[in-house]
VEXDREN-2710 file (C-alpha; in Angstrom, 1 decimal):
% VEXDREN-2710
k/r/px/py/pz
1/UNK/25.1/-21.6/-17.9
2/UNK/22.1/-22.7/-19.8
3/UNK/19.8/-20.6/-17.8
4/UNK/21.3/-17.9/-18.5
5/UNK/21.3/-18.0/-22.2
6/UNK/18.0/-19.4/-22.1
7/UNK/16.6/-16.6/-20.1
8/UNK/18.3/-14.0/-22.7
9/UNK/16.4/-16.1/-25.2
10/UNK/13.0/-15.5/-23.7
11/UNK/13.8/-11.7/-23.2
12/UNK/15.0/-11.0/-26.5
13/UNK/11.3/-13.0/-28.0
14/UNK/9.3/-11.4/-25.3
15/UNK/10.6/-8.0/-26.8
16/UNK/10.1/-8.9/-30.6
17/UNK/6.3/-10.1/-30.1
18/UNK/5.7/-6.7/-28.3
19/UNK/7.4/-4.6/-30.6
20/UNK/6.0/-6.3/-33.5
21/UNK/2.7/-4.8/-32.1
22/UNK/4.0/-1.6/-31.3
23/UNK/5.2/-0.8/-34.0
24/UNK/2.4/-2.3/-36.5
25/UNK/0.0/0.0/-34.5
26/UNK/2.2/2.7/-32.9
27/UNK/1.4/2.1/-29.9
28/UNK/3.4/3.3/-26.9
29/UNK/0.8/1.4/-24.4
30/UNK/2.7/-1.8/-24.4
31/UNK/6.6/-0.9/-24.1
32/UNK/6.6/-0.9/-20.2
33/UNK/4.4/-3.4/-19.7
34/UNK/6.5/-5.8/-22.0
35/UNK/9.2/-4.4/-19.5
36/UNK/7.2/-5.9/-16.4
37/UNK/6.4/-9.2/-17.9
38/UNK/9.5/-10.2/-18.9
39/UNK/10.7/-9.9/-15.1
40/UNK/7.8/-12.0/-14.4
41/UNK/8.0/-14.5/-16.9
42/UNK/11.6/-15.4/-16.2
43/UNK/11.0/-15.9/-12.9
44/UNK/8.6/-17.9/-13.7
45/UNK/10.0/-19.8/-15.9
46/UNK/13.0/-20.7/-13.3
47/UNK/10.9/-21.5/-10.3
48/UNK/8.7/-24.0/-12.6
49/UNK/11.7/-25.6/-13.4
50/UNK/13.3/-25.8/-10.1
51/UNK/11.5/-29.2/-9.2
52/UNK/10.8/-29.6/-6.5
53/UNK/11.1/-25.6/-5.4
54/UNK/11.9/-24.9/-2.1
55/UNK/11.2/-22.2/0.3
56/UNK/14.6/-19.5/-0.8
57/UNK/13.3/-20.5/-4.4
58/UNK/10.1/-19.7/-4.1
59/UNK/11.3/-16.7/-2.2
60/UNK/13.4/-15.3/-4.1
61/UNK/11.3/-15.9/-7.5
62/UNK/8.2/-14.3/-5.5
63/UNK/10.3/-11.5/-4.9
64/UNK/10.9/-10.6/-9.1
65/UNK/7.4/-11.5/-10.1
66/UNK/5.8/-9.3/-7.5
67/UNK/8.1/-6.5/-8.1
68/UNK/7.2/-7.0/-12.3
69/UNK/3.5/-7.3/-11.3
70/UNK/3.9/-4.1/-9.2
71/UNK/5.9/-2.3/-11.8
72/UNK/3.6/-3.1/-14.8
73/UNK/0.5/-2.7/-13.5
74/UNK/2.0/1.0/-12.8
75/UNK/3.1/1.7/-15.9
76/UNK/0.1/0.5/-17.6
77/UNK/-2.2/3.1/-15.8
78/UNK/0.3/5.4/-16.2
79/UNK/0.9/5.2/-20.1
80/UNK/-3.4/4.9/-20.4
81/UNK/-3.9/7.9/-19.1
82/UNK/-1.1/9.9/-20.4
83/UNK/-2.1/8.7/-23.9
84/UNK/1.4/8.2/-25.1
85/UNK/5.4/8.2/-24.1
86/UNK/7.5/11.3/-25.3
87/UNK/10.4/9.1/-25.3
88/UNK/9.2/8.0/-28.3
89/UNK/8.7/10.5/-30.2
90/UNK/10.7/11.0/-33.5
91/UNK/11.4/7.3/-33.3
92/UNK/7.5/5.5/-33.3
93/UNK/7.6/5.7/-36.6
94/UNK/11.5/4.7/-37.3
95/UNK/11.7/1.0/-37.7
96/UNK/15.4/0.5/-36.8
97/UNK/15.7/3.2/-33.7
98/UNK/12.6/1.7/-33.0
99/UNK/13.8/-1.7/-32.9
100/UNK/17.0/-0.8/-31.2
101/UNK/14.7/0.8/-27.7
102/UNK/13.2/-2.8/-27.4
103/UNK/16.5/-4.7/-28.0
104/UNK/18.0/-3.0/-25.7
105/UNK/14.8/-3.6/-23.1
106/UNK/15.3/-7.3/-23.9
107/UNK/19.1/-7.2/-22.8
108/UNK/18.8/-5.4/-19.9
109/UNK/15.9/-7.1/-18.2
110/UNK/18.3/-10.4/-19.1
111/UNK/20.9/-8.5/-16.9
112/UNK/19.3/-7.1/-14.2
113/UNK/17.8/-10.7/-13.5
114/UNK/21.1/-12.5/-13.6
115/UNK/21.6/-12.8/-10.0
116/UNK/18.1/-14.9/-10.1
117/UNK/19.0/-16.8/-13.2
118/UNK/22.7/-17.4/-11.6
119/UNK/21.6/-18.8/-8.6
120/UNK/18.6/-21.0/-9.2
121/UNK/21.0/-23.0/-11.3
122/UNK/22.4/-24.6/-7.8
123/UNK/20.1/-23.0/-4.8
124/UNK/21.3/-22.9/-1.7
125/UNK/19.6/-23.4/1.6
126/UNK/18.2/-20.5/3.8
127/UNK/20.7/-17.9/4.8
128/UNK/21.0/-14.8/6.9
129/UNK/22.3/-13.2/3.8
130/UNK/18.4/-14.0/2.6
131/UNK/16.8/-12.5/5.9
132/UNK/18.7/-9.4/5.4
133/UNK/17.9/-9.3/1.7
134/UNK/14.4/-9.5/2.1
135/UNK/14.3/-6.9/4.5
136/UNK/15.9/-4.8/1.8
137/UNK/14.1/-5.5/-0.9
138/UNK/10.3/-4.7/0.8
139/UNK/11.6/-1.4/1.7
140/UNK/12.9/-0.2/-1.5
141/UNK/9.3/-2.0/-2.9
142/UNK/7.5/0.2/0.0
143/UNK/9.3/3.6/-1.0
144/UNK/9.5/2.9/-4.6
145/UNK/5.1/2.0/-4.8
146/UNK/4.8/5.0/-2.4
147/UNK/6.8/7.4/-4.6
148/UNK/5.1/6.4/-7.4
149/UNK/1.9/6.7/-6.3
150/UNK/2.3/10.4/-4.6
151/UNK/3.7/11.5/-8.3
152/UNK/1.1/9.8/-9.8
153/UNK/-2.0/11.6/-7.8
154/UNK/-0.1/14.6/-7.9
155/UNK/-0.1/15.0/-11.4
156/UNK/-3.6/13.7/-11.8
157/UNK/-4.3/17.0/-10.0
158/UNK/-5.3/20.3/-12.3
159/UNK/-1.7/21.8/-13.6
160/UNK/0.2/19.1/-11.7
161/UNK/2.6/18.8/-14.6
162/UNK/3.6/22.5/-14.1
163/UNK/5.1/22.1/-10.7
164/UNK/8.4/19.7/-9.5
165/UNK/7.7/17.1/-6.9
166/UNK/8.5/18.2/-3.2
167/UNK/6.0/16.8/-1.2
168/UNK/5.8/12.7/0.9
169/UNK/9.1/11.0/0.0
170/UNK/10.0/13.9/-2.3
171/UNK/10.6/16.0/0.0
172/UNK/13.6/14.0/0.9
173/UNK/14.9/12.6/-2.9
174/UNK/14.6/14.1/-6.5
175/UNK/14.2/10.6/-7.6
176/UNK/12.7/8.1/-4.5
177/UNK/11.0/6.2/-6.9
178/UNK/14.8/4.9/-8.2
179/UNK/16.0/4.9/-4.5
180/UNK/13.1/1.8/-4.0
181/UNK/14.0/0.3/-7.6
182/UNK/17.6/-0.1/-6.6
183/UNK/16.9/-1.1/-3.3
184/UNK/14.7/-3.7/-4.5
185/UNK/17.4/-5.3/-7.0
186/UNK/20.8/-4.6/-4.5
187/UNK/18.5/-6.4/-1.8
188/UNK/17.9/-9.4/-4.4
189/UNK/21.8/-9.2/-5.2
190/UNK/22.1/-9.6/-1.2
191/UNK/19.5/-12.7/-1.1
192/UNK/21.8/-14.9/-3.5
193/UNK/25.1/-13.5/-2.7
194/UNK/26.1/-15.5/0.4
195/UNK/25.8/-18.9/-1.4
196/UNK/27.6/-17.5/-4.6
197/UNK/31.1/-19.0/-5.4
198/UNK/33.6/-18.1/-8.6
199/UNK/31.9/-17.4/-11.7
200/UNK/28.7/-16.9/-9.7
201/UNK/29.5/-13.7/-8.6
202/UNK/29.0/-12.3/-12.1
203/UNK/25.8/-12.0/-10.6
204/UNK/26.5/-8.8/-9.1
205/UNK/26.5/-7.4/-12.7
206/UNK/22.3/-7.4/-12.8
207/UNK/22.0/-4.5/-9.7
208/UNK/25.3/-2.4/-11.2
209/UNK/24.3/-2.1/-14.4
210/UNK/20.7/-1.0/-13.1
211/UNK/22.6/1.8/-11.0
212/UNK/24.6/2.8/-14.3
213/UNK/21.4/2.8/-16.3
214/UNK/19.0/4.9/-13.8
215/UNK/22.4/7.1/-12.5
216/UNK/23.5/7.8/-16.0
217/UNK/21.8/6.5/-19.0
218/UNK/18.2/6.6/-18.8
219/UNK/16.7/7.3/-15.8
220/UNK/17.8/10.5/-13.7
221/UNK/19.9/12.4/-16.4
222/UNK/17.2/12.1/-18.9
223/UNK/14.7/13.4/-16.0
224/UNK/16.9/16.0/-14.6
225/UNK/17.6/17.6/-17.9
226/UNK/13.8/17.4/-18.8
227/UNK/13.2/19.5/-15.6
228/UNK/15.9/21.8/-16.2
229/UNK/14.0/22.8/-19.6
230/UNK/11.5/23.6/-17.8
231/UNK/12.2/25.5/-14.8
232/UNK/15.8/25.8/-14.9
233/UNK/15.2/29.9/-14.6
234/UNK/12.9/29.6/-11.5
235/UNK/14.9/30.3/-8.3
236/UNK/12.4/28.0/-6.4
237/UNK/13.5/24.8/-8.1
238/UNK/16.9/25.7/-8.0
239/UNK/16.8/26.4/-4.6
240/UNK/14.7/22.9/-4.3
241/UNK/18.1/21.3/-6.1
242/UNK/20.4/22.4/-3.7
243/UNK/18.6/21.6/-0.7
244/UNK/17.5/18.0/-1.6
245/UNK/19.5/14.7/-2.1
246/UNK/19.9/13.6/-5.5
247/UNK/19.0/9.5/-5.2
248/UNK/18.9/8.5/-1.4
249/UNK/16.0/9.7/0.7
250/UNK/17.9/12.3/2.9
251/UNK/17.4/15.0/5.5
252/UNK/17.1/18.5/3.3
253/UNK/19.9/20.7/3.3
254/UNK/19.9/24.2/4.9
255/UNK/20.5/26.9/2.0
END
């Protein structure tokens, strides 16, 4: 158990050295890559001290860090050459709103890595369970880099921000990019789940409350309504709504 508040410990200070920069220089350029590094960083932090670290340690910790690295060096291209995040706006320049954004980044990086910080506190030995998480981890990291990378190129392109995304993996998903994500953290669930016993299993509470927060809190509702706003009256992207899946990469639907 000392992991685990430990781990909340280094989240939580992660997130008040970055937001004491933000917000001294209104700055939106660091708040996802704080996001990144603090994935990395606990991971880190347990695979150092899991002495001497074996092959599922190493693993499994390999398996957060790259996804951070991925994730941050993503978001820090992204936000460099968008200039700044709307999320933000109305709140930069709030201290307490302000504040309450990175506490809550803080907490939930804690939570989604709990299945890590859970089980390197007694490792177990190689499993299928770890083959088979593996496998789907790098898939949801393949789809989730790939749908990234086809948004971001796409809106590079001259009036790219005035047209939905329905092209590569989009075609198939309104949102692959959260399709990888959550692959990526239900396939780390499924790496440490088969040697979990009683109160390990709280574990599973790091790759639900990712799902609640993409499906309903942050992530696809804020992006749905967003394109709603803005082409809500074409009969193209409503037609595009119908006929593609929501989350999993799927087949289109006849209209």
């Amino acid at each position: 158990m000392t992991d685990v508040f430990q781990t909340l410990g280094i989240s939580l200070l992660i997130q008040a050295v970055f937001f004491a920069f933000a917000a001294t220089f209104q700055t939106d350029k660091v708040t996802d890559l704080s996001y990144g590094l603090t994935f990395i960083a606990i991971a880190g932090l347990l695979l150092a001290r899991g002495n001497p670290a074996h092959f599922p340690q190493l693993a499994l910790a390999t398996m957060a860090i790259v996804w951070g690295v991925r994730l941050a060096c993503y978001l820090l291209v992204r936000i460099v050459h968008m200039g700044r995040d709307a999320r933000f706006d109305g709140i930069r320049e709030q201290f307490w709103p302000f504040f309450k954004f990175w506490l809550g980044q803080g907490i939930a990086v804690w939570v989604i890595m709990l299945p890590v910080t859970i089980w390197f506190a007694s490792p177990g030995d190689w499993t299928p369970w770890m083959t088979l998480g593996v496998v789907t981890w790098t898939a949801g990291l393949v789809i989730e880099t790939v749908a990234d990378a086809q948004k971001f190129i796409a809106k590079r392109h001259p009036g790219g921000d005035r047209r939905w995304m329905s092209t590569g993996l989009w075609k198939y998903s309104r949102h692959p990019n959260y399709f990888g994500e959550l692959l990526c953290w239900w396939g780390v669930f499924v790496f440490v789940a088969g040697s979990y016993t009683g109160w390990q299993w709280a574990g599973v509470l790091g790759p639900v409350a990712l799902t609640w927060i993409l499906l309903k809190v942050t992530g696809i509702p804020t992006l749905e309504a967003s394109a709603r706003k803005k082409w809500g009256d074409n009969p193209e992207y409503l037609a595009h709504v119908r006929r593609t899946s929501r989350l999993v990469l799927w087949p289109r639907r006849a209209v």
